[in-house]
VEXDREN-2710 file (C-alpha; in Angstrom, 1 decimal):
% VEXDREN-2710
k/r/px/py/pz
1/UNK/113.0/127.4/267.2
2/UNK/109.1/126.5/268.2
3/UNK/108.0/124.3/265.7
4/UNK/104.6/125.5/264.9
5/UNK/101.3/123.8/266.2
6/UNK/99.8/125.4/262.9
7/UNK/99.8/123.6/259.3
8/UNK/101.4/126.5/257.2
9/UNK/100.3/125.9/254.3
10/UNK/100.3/129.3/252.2
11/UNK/97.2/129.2/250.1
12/UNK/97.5/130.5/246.8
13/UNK/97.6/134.2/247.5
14/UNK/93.8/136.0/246.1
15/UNK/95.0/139.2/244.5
16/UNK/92.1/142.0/244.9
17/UNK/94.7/143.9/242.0
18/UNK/97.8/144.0/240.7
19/UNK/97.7/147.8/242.2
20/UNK/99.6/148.7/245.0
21/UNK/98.1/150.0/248.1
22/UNK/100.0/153.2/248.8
23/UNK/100.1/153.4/253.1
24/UNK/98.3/156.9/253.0
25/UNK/95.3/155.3/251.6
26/UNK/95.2/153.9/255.1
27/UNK/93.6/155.5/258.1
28/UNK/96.4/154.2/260.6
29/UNK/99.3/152.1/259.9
30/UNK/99.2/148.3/259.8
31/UNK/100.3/146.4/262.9
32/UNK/101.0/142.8/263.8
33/UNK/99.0/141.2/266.6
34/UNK/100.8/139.0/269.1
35/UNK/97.4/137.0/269.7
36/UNK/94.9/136.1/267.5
37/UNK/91.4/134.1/267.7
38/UNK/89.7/132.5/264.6
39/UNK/86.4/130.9/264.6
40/UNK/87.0/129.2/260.5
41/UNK/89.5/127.1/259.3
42/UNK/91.5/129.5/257.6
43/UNK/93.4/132.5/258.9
44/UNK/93.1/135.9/257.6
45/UNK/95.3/138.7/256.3
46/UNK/92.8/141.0/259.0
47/UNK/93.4/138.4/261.4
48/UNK/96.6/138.4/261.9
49/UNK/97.1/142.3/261.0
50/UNK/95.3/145.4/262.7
51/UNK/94.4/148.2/259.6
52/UNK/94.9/146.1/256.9
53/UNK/92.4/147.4/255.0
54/UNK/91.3/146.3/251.6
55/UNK/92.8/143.1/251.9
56/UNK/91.9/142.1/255.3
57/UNK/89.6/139.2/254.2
58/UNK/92.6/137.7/252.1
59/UNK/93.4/134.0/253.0
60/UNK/96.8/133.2/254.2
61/UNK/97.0/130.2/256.5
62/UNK/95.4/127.3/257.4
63/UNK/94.1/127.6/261.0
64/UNK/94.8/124.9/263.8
65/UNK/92.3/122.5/264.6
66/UNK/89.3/123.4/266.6
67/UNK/90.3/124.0/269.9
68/UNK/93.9/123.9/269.9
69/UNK/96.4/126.8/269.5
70/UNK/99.5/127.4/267.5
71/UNK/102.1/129.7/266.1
72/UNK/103.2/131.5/263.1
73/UNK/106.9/133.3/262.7
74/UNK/106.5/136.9/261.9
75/UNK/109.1/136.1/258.8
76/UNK/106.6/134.0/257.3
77/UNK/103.7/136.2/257.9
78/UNK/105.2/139.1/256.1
79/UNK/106.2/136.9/253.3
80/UNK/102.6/135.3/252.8
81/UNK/101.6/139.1/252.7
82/UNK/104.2/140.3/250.7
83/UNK/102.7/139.6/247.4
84/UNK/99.7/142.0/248.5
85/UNK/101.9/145.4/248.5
86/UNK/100.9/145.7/252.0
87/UNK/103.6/147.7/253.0
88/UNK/105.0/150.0/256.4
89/UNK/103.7/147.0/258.6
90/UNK/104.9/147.5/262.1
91/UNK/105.7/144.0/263.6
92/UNK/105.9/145.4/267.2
93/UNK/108.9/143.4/267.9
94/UNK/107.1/140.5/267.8
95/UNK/109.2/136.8/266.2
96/UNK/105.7/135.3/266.3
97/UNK/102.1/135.3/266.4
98/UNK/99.8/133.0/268.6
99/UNK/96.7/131.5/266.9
100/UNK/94.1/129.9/268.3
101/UNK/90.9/127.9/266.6
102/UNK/87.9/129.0/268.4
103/UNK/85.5/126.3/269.6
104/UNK/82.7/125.0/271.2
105/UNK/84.0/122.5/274.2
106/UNK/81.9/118.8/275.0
107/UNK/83.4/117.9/278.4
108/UNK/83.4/114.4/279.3
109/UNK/81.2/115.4/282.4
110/UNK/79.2/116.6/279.9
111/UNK/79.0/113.1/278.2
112/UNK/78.4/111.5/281.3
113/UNK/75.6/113.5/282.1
114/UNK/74.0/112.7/278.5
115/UNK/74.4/109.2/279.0
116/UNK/73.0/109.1/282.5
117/UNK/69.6/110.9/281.2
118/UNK/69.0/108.4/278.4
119/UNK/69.3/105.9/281.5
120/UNK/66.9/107.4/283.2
121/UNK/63.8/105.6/284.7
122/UNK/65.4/102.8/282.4
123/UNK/66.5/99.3/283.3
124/UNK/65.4/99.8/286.7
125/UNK/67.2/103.3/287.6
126/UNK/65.6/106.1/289.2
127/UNK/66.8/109.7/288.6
128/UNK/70.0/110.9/286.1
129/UNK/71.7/112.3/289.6
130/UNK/72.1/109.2/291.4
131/UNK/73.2/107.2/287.7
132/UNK/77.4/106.6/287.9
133/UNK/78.8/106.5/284.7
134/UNK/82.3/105.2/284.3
135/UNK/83.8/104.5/280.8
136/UNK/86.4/101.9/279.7
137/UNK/88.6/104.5/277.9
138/UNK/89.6/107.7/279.0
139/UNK/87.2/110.3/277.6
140/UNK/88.5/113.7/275.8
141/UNK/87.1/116.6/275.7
142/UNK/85.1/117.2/271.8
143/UNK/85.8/120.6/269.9
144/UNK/82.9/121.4/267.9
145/UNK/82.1/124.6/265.4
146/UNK/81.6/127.6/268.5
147/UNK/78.2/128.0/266.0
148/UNK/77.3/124.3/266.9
149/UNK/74.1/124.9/269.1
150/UNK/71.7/122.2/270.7
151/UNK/72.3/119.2/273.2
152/UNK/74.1/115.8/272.3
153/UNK/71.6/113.5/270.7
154/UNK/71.9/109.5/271.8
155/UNK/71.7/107.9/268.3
156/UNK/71.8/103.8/269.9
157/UNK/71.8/102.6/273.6
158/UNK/72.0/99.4/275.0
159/UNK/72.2/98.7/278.7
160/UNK/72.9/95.2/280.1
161/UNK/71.0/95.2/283.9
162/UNK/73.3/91.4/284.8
163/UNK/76.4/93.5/284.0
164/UNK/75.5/97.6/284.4
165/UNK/77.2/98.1/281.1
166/UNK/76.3/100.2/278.4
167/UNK/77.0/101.0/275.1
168/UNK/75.9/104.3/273.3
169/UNK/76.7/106.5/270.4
170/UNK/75.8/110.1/270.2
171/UNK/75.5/112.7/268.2
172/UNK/74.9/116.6/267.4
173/UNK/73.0/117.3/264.2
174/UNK/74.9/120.8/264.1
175/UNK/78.1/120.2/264.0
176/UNK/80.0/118.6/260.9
177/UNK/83.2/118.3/262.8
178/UNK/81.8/116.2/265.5
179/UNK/81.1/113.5/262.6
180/UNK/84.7/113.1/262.1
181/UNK/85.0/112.2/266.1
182/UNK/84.6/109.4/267.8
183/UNK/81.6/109.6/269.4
184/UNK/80.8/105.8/270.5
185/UNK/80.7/104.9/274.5
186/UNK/80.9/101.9/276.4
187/UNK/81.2/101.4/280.3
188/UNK/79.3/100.5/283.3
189/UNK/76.1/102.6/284.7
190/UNK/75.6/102.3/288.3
191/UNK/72.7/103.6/290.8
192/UNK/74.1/105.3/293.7
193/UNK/72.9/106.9/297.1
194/UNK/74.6/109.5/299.3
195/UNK/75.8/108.1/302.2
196/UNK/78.1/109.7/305.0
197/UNK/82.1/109.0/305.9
198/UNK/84.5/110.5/308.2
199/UNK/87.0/112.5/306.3
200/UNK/89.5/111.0/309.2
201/UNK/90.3/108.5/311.1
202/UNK/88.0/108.4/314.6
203/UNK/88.7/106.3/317.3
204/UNK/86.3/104.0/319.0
205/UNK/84.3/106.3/321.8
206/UNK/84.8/109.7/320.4
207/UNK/81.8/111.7/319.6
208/UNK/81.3/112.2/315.8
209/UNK/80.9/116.0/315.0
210/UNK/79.9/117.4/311.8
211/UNK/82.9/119.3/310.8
212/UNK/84.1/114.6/311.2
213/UNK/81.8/114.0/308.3
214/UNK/81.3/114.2/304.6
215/UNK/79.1/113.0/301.9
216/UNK/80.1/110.8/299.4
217/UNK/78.0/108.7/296.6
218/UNK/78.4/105.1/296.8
219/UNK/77.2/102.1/295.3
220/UNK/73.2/101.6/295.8
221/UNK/73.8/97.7/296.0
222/UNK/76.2/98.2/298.9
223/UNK/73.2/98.1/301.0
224/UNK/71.9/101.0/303.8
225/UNK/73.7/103.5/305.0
226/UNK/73.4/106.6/306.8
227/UNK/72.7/109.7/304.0
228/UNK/72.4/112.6/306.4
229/UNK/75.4/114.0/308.1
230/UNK/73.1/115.5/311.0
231/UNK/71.9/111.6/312.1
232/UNK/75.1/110.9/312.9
233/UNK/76.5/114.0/314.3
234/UNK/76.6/113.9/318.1
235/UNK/76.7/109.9/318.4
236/UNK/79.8/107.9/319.1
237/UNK/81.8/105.6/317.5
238/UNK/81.0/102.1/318.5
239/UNK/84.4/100.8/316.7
240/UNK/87.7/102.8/315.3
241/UNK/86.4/104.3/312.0
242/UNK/88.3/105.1/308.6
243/UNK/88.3/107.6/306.1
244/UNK/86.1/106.6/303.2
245/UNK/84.2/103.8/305.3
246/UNK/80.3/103.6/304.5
247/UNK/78.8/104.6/307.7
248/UNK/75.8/102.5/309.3
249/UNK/73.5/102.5/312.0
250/UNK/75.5/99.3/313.7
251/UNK/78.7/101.5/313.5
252/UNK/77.8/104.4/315.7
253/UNK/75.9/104.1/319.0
254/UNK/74.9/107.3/321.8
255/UNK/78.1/108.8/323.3
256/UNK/78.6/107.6/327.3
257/UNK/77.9/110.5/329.9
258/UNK/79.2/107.6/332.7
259/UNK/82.2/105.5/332.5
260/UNK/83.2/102.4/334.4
261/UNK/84.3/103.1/338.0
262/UNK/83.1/106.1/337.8
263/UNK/81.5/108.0/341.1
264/UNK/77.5/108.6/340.4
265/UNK/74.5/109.7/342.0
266/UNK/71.8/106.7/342.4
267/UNK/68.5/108.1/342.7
268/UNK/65.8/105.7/344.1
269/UNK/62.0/106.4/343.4
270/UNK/59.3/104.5/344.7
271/UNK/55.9/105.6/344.7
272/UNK/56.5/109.5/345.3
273/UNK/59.2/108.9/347.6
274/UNK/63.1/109.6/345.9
275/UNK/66.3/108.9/347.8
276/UNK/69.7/109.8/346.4
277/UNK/72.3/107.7/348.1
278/UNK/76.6/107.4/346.5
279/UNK/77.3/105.1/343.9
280/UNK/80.3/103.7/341.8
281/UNK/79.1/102.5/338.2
282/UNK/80.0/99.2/337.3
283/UNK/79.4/99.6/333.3
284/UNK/79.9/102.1/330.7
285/UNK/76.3/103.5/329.6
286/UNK/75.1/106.3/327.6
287/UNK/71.2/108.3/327.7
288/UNK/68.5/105.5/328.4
289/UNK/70.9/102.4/329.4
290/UNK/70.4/100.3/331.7
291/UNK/73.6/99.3/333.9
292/UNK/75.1/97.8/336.9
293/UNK/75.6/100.0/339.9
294/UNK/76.8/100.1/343.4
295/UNK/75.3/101.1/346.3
296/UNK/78.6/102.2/348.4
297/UNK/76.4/102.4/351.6
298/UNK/74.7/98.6/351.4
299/UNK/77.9/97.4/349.2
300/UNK/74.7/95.9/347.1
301/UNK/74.8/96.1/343.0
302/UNK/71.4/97.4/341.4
303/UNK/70.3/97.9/338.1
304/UNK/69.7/101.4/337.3
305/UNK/69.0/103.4/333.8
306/UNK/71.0/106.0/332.9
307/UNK/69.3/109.3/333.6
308/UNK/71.8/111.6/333.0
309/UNK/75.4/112.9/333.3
310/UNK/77.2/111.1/336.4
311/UNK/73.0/109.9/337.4
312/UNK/71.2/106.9/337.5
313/UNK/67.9/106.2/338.7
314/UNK/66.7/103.5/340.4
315/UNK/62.4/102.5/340.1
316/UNK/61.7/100.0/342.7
317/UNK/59.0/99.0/345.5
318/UNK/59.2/100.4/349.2
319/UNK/59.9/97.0/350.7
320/UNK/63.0/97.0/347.6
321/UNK/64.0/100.4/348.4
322/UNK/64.3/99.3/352.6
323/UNK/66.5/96.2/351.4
324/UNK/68.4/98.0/348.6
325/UNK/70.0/100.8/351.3
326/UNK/70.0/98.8/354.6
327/UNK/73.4/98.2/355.7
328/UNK/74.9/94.5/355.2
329/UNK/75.2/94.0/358.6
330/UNK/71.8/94.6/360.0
331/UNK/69.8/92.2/360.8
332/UNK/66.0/92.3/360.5
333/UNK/64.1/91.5/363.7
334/UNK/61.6/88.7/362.9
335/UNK/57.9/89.3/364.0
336/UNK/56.4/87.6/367.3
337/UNK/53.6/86.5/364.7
338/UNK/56.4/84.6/362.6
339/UNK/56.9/81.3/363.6
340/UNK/60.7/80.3/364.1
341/UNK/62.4/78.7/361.5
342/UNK/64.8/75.9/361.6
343/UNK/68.1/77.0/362.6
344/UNK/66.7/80.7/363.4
345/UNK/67.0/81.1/367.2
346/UNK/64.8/84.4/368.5
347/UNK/66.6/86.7/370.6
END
């Protein structure tokens, strides 16, 4: 047997005559419903049956409290109606009826919210969106008359900036149930910024993409971080990253187009002139580095930026250019004009 959510408590049955009510006098037979909804606290004859007629508006039950549901055994309906001489009632089959206590809901987000506007431009916080509110007790939702109209009203508040907690009571003017709730708050306020994670774990190198990334509000006083998930898209990880870590700018670094050892193209420019000789990269480098390359040809390591994928372009002087790309071997010829050095013997 369901014990019943309801309190059924038969009120003293209101007679509207000691006549009978004769079934013809009825434009369709009574029925049972199987559901019913009640916005009052007390449950109706009409409520709980379809063509009752006259005596519709005739108390029976008490209804649930606001919000919550219960049930009522068809044996115990009939009997609370019995004294009524509504007769010929078709039950439908039905062992029970579900009733249910219309109301208006208060959501903890709801309360949250609240709170966070009466924080606003307070105590040294900027906007209610970026204010975290987390209480010390888990909130429930409130049920409040479904009539009940207006916002939540904050009745005291005190906010402690050396701690970021709070304490607040609140109210709504037009509801007499919510008076009977409790309605007082403490917890901790927080400002927070949006700041961008990796909703997986990245390894150190790989290019971020955007489908990598997410946004997530964090903690203002955890210092800069990156908000936008478009300024980091396309960079690479400078370090293995994990899900739920606060990216920043030291984290992420432009993705390498050339790899150590790899074969690239050195391209030497001097005043108009460009030569593009072999090269093996000595260092790892991304758009715009500078790194160590050699010259496969003169076996000599230059320093070289990084001017594109597998390229790396080399700004230097004529004279530079000559000794950059001339063989190890050779051997300049010194100039008759030159005067011979110790230990230099002229051919």
């Amino acid at each position: 047997m369901i014990r019943p959510i309801i309190r059924l408590v038969s009120l003293t049955p209101i007679l509207l005559g000691l006549f009978a009510i004769p079934a013809t006098a009825q434009n369709a037979m009574p029925a049972l419903r199987a559901t019913v909804t009640v916005n009052g606290d007390i449950v109706r004859i009409g409520d709980l049956i379809e063509n009752a007629g006259p005596v519709a508006d005739v108390p029976i039950f008490r209804a649930p409290d606001l919000g919550t549901r219960g049930t009522v055994a068809t044996e115990l309906i009939l009997d609370a109606i019995r004294p009524q001489h509504l007769i010929g009632i078709d039950t439908r089959g039905l062992s029970e009826v579900i009733v249910t206590r219309a109301s208006r809901t208060i959501a903890p987000k709801e309360i949250s919210a609240r709170i966070a506007q009466a924080l606003e431009g307070q105590y040294g916080f900027s906007t209610a969106r970026n204010i975290l509110v987390e209480f010390d007790r888990e909130v429930h939702t409130l049920n409040v008359e479904p009539t009940a109209t207006g916002e939540l009203q904050v009745l005291t508040l005190t906010y402690n900036s050396r701690t970021s907690r709070f304490d607040v009571t609140l109210d709504l003017p037009s509801s007499a149930a919510l008076r009977k709730q409790a309605t007082r708050f403490t917890g901790m306020a927080i400002e927070t910024i949006d700041t961008v994670t990796v909703d997986h774990p990245i390894e150190r190198g790989a290019v971020l993409k955007a489908s990598d990334l997410i946004v997530q509000r964090r903690p203002k006083s955890e210092g800069s971080a990156i908000s936008n998930i478009h300024a980091a898209a396309g960079l690479a990880a400078r370090h293995e990253l994990r899900p739920g870590q606060t990216l920043r700018d030291a984290d992420l670094m432009k993705p390498a187009v050339i790899q150590r050892n790899d074969t690239v193209t050195i391209v030497y420019e001097a005043l108009g002139f460009k030569l593009t000789l072999r090269g093996q990269a000595q260092d790892a480098g991304a758009l715009g580095d500078t790194i160590s390359v050699l010259n496969v040809e003169s076996k000599r390591v230059v320093q070289g930026v990084v001017s594109g994928p597998g390229r790396v372009t080399v700004n230097t002087t004529p004279k530079q250019l000559v000794e950059n790309t001339a063989e190890p071997d050779a051997k300049p010829t010194p100039s008759q004009s030159d005067p011979p050095r110790r230990g230099h013997r002229i051919q």
